[in-house]
C-alpha positions as CSV (number, residue, x, y, z in Angstrom):
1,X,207.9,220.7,254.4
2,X,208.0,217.5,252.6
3,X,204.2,215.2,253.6
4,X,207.2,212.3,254.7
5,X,208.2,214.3,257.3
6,X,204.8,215.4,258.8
7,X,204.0,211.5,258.5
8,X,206.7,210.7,260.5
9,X,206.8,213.4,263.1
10,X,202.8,211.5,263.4
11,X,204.6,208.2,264.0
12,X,206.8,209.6,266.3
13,X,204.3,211.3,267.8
14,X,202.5,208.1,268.4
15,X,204.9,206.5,270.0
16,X,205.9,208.9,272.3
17,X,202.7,209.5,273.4
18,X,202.2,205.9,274.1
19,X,205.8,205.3,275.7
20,X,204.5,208.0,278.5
21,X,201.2,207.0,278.6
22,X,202.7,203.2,279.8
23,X,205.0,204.2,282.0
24,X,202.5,206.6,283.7
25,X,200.1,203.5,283.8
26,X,203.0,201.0,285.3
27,X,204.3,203.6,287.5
28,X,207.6,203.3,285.9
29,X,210.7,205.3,285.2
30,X,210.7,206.9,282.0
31,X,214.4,207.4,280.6
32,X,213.8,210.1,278.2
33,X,217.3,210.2,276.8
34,X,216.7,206.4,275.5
35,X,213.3,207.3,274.1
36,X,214.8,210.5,272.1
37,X,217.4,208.5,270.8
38,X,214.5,205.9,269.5
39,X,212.4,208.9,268.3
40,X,215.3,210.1,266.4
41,X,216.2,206.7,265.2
42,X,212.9,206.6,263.9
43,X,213.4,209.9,262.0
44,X,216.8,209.2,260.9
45,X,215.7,205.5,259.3
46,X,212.5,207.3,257.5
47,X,215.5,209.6,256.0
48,X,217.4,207.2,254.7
49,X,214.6,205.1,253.0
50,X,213.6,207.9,251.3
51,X,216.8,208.8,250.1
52,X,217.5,212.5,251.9
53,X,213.6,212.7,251.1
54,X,214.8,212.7,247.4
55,X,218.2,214.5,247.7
56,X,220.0,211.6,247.4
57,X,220.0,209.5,243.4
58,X,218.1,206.7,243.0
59,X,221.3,204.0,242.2
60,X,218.5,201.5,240.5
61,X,216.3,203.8,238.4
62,X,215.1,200.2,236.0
63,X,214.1,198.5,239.2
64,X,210.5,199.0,240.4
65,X,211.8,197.9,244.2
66,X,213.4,200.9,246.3
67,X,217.1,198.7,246.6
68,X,218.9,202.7,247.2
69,X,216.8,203.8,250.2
70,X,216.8,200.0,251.5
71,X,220.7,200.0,251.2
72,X,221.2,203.2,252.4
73,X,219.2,202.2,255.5
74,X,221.1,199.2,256.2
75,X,224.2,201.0,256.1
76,X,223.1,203.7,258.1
77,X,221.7,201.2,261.1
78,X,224.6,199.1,261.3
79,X,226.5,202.1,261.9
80,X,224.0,202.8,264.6
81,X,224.5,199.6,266.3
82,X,228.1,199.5,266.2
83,X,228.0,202.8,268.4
84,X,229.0,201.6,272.0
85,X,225.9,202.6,274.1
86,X,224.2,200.1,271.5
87,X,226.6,197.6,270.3
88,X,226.2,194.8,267.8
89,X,224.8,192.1,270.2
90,X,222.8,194.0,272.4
91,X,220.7,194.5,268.8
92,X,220.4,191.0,267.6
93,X,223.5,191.6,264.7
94,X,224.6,188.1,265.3
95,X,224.0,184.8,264.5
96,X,224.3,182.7,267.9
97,X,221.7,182.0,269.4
98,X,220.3,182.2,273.3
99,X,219.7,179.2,275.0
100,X,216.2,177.5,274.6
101,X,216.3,178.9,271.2
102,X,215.2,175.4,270.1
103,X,211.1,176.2,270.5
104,X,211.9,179.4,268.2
105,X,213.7,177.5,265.9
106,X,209.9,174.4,265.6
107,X,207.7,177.9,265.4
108,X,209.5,178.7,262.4
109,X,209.4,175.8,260.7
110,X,205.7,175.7,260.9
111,X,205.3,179.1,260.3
112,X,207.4,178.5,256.6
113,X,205.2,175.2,256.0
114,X,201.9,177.5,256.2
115,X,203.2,180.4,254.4
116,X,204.1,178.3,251.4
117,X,201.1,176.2,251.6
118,X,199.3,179.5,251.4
119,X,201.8,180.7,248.4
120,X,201.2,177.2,246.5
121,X,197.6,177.2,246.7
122,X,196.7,181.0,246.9
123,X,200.1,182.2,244.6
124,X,199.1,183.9,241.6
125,X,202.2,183.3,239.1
126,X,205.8,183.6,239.8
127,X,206.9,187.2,239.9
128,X,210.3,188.7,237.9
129,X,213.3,188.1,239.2
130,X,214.2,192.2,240.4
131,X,210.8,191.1,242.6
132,X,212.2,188.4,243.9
133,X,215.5,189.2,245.2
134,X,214.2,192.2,246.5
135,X,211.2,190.5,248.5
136,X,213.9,187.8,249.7
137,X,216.4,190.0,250.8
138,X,215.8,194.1,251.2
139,X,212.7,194.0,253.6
140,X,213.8,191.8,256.2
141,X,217.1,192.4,256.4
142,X,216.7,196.6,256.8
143,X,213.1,196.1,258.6
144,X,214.3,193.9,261.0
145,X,217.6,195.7,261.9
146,X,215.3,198.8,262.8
147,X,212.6,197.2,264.0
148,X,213.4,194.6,266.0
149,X,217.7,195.4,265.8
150,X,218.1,199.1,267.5
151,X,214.6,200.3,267.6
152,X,213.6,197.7,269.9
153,X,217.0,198.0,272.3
154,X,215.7,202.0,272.6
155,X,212.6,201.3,273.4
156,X,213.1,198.5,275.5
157,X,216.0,200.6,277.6
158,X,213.5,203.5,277.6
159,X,210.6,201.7,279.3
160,X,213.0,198.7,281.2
161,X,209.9,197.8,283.3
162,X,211.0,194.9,284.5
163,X,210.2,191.1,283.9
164,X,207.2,190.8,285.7
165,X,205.4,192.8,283.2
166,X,206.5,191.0,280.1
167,X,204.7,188.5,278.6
168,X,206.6,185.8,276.6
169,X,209.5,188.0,276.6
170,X,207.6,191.0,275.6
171,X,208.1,194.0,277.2
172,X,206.5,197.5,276.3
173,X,209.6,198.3,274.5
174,X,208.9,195.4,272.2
175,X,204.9,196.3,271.7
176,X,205.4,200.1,271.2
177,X,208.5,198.6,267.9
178,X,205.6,196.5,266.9
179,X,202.8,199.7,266.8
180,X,205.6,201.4,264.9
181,X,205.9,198.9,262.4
182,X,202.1,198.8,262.2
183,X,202.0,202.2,261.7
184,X,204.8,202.1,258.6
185,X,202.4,200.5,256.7
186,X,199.1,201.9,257.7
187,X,199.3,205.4,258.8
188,X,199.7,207.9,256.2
189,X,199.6,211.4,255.3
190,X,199.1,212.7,251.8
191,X,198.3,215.7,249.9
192,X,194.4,215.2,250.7
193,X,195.5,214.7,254.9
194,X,195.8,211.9,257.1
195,X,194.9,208.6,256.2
196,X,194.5,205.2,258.6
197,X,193.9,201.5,257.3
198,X,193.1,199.2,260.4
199,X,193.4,195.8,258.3
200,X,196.9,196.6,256.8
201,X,197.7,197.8,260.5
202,X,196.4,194.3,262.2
203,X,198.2,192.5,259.4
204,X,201.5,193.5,260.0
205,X,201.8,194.6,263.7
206,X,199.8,191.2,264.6
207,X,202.7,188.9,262.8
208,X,205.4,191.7,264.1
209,X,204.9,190.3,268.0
210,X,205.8,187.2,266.4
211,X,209.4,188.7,265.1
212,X,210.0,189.8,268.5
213,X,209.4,186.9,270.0
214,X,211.8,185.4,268.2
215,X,214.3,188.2,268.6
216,X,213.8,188.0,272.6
217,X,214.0,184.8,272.4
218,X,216.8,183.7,270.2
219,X,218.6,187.3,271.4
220,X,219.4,187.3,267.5
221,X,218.0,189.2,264.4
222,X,218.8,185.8,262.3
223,X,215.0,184.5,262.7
224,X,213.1,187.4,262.2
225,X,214.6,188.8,259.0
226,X,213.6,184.1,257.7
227,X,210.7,184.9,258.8
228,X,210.1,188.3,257.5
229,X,211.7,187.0,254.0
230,X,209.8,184.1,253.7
231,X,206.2,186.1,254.5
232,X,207.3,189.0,251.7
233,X,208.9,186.2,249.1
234,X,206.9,183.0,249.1
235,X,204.3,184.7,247.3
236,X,206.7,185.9,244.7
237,X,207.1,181.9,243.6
238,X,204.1,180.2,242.7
């Protein structure tokens, strides 16, 4: 068995075992169909990154960015969210915006002013330009449609607690999408076993609350894939 798939089936793992333990906690119904379908979402989406787990050709083999598995993804998850039980809107594939969207809207801009501060001061040297399009495009587009896009509408119909136990918008679907994403980039397993980096975990699924805010709040993927563009690319300039 490929180590990708023992990671995952870890990840999933995870978040299984924390969808229960909330609902035992809240005392709330559990739909277990809804969190299958986002355990299997999470399988299906690890799949298509990896390209069939190396089955399928890699379609840019002079690029040092993964633009195949990234493509592949996209494709796959928009086909996912045009399915009827999930639907384009209910997962954020559009770009109007919610009501009271404005406050989003002021968050962002200061959170682009900071990043690019950061970039211009911190930044060290402009990187190629197959870095660049890929950093400003690839990651937040594919990340955010799982993520935030048809992960989140899973999770968040799996564990529909209820508004009184959301904070700023954020139910436990939306915290158990962020511990996922967390876990993409710090929970591994390798040849020489399982692996966990705390720091790259708190530095991606601390920012990641922030993307679901703005998903809840804008009820659109349009600000979290700026804002996930602009943390991976603004580095890539200066």
């Amino acid at each position: 068995m490929p180590l990708a798939l023992v990671e995952i089936a870890i990840h999933m793992g995870v978040v299984a075992a924390l969808a229960c333990l909330a609902a035992y906690a809240t005392r709330s119904d559990l739909r277990a169909g809804w969190l299958i379908a986002a355990l299997l979402l999470m399988l299906l989406r690890d799949a298509l990154v990896l390209r069939g787990y190396g089955l399928v050709p890699d379609f840019f083999p002079d690029s040092a960015w993964n633009w195949t598995g990234k493509l592949l993804a996209t494709a796959g998850l928009l086909a996912v969210a045009a399915l009827p039980r999930f639907g384009f809107r209910r997962c954020g594939v559009t770009l109007r915006q919610a009501p009271g969207s404005g406050t989003a809207w002021i968050v962002f801009a200061l959170f682009v002013a900071v990043l690019f501060g950061l970039a211009f001061h911190l930044g060290d040297g402009r990187e190629g330009i197959d870095t660049i399009l890929f950093q400003w495009s690839m990651p937040g587009i594919e990340e955010e449609l799982f993520y935030r896009g048809v992960l989140l509408l899973a999770l968040n119909e799996a564990l529909d607690t209820g508004a009184k136990r959301r904070f700023a918008g954020i139910g436990f679907g939306g915290l158990l999408a962020t511990v996922a994403f967390g876990l993409g980039h710090a929970l591994f397993y390798r040849a020489d076993g399982l692996s966990f980096d705390p720091m790259a975990f708190a530095m991606t699924a601390g920012p990641a609350l922030l993307l679901v805010w703005f998903r809840q709040r804008t009820g659109s993927l349009l600000l979290p894939v700026l804002a996930h563009n602009v943390a991976n690319g603004a580095f890539t300039l200066f």
